[in-house]
C-alpha positions, 0 to 999 in steps of 0.5 A: 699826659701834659702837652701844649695842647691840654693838662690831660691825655683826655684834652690832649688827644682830642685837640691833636686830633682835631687837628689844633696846634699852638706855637708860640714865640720864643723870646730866649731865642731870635733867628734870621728871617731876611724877608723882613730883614731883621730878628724874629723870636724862634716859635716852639710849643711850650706849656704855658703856666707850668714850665715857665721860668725853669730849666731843665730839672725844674722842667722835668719835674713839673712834667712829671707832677701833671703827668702823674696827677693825670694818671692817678685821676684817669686811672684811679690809683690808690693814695699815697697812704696805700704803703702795699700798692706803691711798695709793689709798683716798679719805675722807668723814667725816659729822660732825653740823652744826658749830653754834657752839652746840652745839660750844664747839670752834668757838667757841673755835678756829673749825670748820677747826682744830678739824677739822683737829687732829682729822683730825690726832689720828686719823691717829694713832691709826689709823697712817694718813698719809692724803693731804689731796687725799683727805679730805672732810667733809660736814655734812649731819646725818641726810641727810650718808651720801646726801650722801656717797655721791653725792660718792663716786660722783663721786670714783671716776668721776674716778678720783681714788681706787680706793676710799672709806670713808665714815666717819658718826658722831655723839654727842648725849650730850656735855653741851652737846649734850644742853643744846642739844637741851634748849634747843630743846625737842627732847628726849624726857622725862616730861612731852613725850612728843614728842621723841628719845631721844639716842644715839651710834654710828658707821659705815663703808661701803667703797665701790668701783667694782664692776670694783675690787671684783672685781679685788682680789677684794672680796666685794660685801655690796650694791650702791648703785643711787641716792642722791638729796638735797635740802634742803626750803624749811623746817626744824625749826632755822628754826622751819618744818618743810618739808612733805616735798616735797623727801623726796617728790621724793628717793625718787620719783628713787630709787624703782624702776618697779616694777609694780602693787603698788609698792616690795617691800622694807624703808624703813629711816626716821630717824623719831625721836619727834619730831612735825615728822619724824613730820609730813613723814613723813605728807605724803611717805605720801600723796604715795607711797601707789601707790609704797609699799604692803603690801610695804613694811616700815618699820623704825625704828633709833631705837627700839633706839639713839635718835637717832644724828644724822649716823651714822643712814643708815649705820646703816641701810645696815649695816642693810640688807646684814646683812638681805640677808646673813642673808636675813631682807631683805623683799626684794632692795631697801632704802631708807635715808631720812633727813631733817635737822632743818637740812631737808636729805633724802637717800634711798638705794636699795641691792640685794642682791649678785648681781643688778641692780634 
């Protein structure tokens, strides 16, 4: 994991939780704040010395490369020169939604060579010659890990690869992206205290069967016990936010049976700032309140990052092995739920090693 807050999943995660944020001021960008009566730079949550300087692909690869250095170290992958390990390890990178609006990139080179070249450069870059049949990309927004994950679980059932990396990443500190969340009014300033803080981080999830695993002598950080998706009938992009049914729906599928008392453990939520997730959020409480009670404990990445858009339920899956790692998990379980402003909804349920929900 990269983030603002360290080049690593280790650093990372200790400083969220400790409670550290660093925003910074944007200097692309001015909005009003009329207490001082004049311009002030938009604050977000950038990585200084990594992104510096790049637009979006150039963003996207610099994201990708920390990423991918931590996880080689944490998990202590083979080289490159291992031909038999790497030919056998699938790829699903979640990209943000490829909105011609955002992205001058699709405009001009349309969204399949633009992702191709960038495939291409980052082969390169991380010395991998990765076979075609085994890479994919999802578009899903906040909710792409779910959505990648349940791809996963297809791909390694069909043995089609021994292993996956789920590579999410995202960066709404590109300047046409921040004049596209301005645009739509989305943006967290003086004068519109609802809104997102933007930010940029990536992350990578090894993911295997667990006999694989055990095997090549993996050592297991969680286990995934269940992915759900949706897409609600509205979204924030449509001008109709849903209500939070299809999140509803997405999370009663992951959800335990569990006793009285409901779900123990931690929900790590992409709540944001902004009113429409706020909303849904309410909706899908009322809905689950004998499900989730006070052993539930709702931890909000945004409020040390902001928003890291497609690279959030990532984060919060790193989030949650590092808090059973250094046991200071509310439990043996964590929900990872994400909704995206497209209305797509994912909801992910991952368990401490060594033992089963």
């Amino acid at each position: 994991m990269v983030s603002s807050l360290g080049w690593g999943v280790v650093s990372s995660c200790a400083a969220i939780r400790a409670g550290l944020t660093r925003p910074q001021p944007l200097h692309d960008v001015y909005v009003t704040d009329r207490e001082l009566l004049g311009p002030v730079p938009l604050m977000g949550h950038p990585i200084p010395g990594l992104t510096d300087g790049f637009g979006p692909l150039g963003r996207w690869l610099q994201l990708a490369q920390a990423s991918m250095a931590d996880l080689r170290e944490t998990a202590h992958l083979p080289p490159t020169s291992d031909v038999r390990f790497w030919s056998q390890t699938g790829w699903l990178f979640v990209l943000p939604h490829l909105d011609p609006a955002r992205y001058l990139e699709v405009q001009d080179f349309g969204s399949d060579l633009m992702k191709s070249s960038w495939l291409e450069r980052l082969g390169q870059l991380l010395g991998l010659d990765w076979p075609r049949r085994a890479v994919h990309f999802v578009h899903a927004g906040h909710a792409g890990t779910a959505a990648a994950l349940q791809l996963a679980q297809q791909l390694l059932t069909a043995r089609h690869v021994e292993r996956l990396v789920v590579l999410s990443m995202d960066s709404y500190l590109d300047e046409t992206s921040l004049e596209w969340l301005q645009m739509h009014g989305r943006l967290k300033t003086p004068d519109r205290p609802v809104g997102l803080k933007p930010g940029e981080s990536a992350a990578c999830l090894l993911v295997e069967l667990p006999q694989v695993a055990r095997q090549r002598g993996a050592p297991v950080l969680a286990t995934i016990e269940a992915v759900a998706t949706g897409s609600e009938k509205g979204s924030r992009m449509a001008g109709q936010p849903g209500t939070g049914e299809i999140l509803t729906q997405a999370l009663e599928q992951v959800l335990p049976q569990t006793p009285a008392g409901g779900f123990a453990g931690d929900l790590i939520s992409d709540l944001n700032g902004e009113e429409w997730r706020a909303r849904a959020w309410g909706f899908v409480q009322v809905r689950l309140r004998d499900r989730l009670g006070e052993r539930t404990r709702l931890l909000l990445p945004c409020t040390s990052l902001g928003d890291v858009g497609a690279a959030s339920g990532a984060v919060g899956v790193c989030m949650a092995t590092r808090a059973f790692a250094r046991k200071y998990a509310m439990g043996e379980q964590a929900l990872i739920v994400s909704s995206a402003e497209h209305g797509e909804v994912g909801a992910i349920r991952v368990h401490a090693p060594g033992g089963q929900a």
